[in-house]
N, C-alpha and C positions, 0 to 999 in steps of 0.2 A: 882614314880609319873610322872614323863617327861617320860617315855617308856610309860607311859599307856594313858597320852594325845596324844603321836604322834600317837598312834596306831588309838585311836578315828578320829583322823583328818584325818588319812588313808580312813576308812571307810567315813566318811561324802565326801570326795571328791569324792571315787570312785561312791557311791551314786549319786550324784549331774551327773555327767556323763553318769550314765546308762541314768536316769531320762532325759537328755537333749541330748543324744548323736544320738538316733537311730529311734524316731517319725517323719520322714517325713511326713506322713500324717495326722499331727497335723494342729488344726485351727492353731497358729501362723506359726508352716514352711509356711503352703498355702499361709498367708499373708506376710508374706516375701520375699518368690518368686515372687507374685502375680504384684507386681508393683517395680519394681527394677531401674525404669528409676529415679520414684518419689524418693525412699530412696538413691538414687543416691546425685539427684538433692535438698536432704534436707541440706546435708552435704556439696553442693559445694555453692562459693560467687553467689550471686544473688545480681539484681538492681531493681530499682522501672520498668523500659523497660521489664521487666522478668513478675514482676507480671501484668503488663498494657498486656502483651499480651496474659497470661492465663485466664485472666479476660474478657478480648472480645473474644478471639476463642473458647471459653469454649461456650457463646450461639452462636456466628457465627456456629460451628459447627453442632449444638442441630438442627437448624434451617436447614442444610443442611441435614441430618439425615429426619428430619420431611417431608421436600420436597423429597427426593428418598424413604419415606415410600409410601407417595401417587401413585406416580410412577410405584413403585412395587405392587400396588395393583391395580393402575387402567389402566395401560397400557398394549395393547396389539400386544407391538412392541417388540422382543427378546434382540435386541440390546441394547433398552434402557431400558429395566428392568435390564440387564444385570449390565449396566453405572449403574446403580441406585444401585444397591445392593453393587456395590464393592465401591461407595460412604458411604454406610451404613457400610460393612465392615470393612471400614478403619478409619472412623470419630468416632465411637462410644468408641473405645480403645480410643482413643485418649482425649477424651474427661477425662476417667474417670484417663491417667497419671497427665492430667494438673490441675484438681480435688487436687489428691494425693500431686503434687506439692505445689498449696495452703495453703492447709491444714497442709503441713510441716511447712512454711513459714510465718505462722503465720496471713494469709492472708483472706480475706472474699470472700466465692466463688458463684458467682452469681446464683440466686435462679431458679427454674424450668421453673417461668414464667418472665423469665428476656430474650425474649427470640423475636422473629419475630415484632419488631419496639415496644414493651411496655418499658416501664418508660424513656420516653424522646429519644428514635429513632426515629428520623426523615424518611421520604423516601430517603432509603441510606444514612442517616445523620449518626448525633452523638450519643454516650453512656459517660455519662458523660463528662471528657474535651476531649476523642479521637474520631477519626473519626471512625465508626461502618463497613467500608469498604463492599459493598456489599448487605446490612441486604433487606429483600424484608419486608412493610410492611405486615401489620395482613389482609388489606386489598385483599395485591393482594395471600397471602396465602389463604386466603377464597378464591377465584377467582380459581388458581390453583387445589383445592380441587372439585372445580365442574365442570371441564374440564373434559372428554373423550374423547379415542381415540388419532388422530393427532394431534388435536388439543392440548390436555393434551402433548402429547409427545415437541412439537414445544418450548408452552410457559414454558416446565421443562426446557428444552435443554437453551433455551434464557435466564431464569432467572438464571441456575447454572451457566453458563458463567460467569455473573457477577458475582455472587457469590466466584465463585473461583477466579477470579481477583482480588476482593475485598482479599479474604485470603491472596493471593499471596503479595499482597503491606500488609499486616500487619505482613509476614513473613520476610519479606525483610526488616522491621524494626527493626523488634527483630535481625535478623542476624547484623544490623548494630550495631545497643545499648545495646542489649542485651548483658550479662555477663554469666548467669549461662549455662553450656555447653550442659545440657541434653535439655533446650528451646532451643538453637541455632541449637540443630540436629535437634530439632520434627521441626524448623522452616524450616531447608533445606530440610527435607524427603516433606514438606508441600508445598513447592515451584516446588520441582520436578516432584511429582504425581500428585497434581493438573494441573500444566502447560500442562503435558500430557494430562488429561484428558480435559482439553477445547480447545489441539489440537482434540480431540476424539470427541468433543460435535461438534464443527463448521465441521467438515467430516459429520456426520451425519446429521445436517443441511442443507447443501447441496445433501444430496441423495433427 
């Protein structure tokens, strides 16, 4: 009787093995891979500075996103379509880690239209008790959106300046208070690319 259980047990585990050993291209591997920074950042310590800053750059981004869509559709200067796309590029992953991160975390992730100065942004104001760093209102987005030309080119270039400024001092926070380690890199990679790129926006300004 014990030889013919172990034997069963033999088979169920090798079982169990085939079954989960050798499907990469399963929904769950893809979504395993898919966000590695997130399932990272599930398992390490986090502080309330962790989620206050997933919580604002999650539509601060959406918002930068939305302004280099217009850009790249209605600009027709190469440089700054260029700027513009590698802002869309770069912001949209980003968006959908700090998503991931949330949503480990137990946390509530700001809604689609939380997003260009609605539910209590002020002009460049606040989002709740933090400063919203940057945010353009809905107003001057409409504005933006019926520009063309140099004109559209000028007041992108001048509004994402702020804009990434504004990121920049909200990354600079989370680097300070911040705790969990995968926000404190996306905060430096955030600090870095963008700084560059509003040295890139004020050059082109000047042409």
């Amino acid at each position: 009787m014990t030889k013919k259980l172990a034997t069963i047990i033999a088979v169920v585990l090798i079982g169990t093995a085939a079954c989960g050993g050798g499907d990469d291209g399963g929904a769950d591997g893809a979504a395993a891979s898919a966000s590695p920074s997130a399932t990272a950042s599930a398992t390490a310590r986090h502080n309330a500075q962790d989620v206050t800053f997933a919580q604002m750059m999650i539509p601060h981004h959406r918002q930068a996103v939305e302004m280099s869509r217009i850009v790249i559709k209605g600009s027709q200067d190469a440089q700054v379509r260029r700027l513009a796309q590698q802002i869309e590029k770069a912001q949209a992953p980003e968006i959908e880690t700090m998503t991931g991160w949330l949503r480990a975390w137990g946390a509530e992730v700001p809604a689609e239209d939380d997003d260009m100065g609605a539910g209590g942004h002020g002009e460049h104001g606040a989002h709740g008790g933090g400063a919203m760093h940057g945010m353009m209102t809905e107003e001057q987005m409409e504005q933006l959106g019926r520009l063309k030309g140099e004109r559209l080119d000028r007041e992108f270039l001048t509004m994402m300046i702020e804009h990434h400024e504004g990121a920049v001092a909200m990354a600079r926070q989370e680097q300070a208070k911040g705790a969990d380690p995968a926000a404190r890199n996306l905060a430096a990679a955030i600090i870095r690319t963008q700084q560059a790129e509003i040295d890139r926006m004020k050059a082109l300004l000047k042409q």
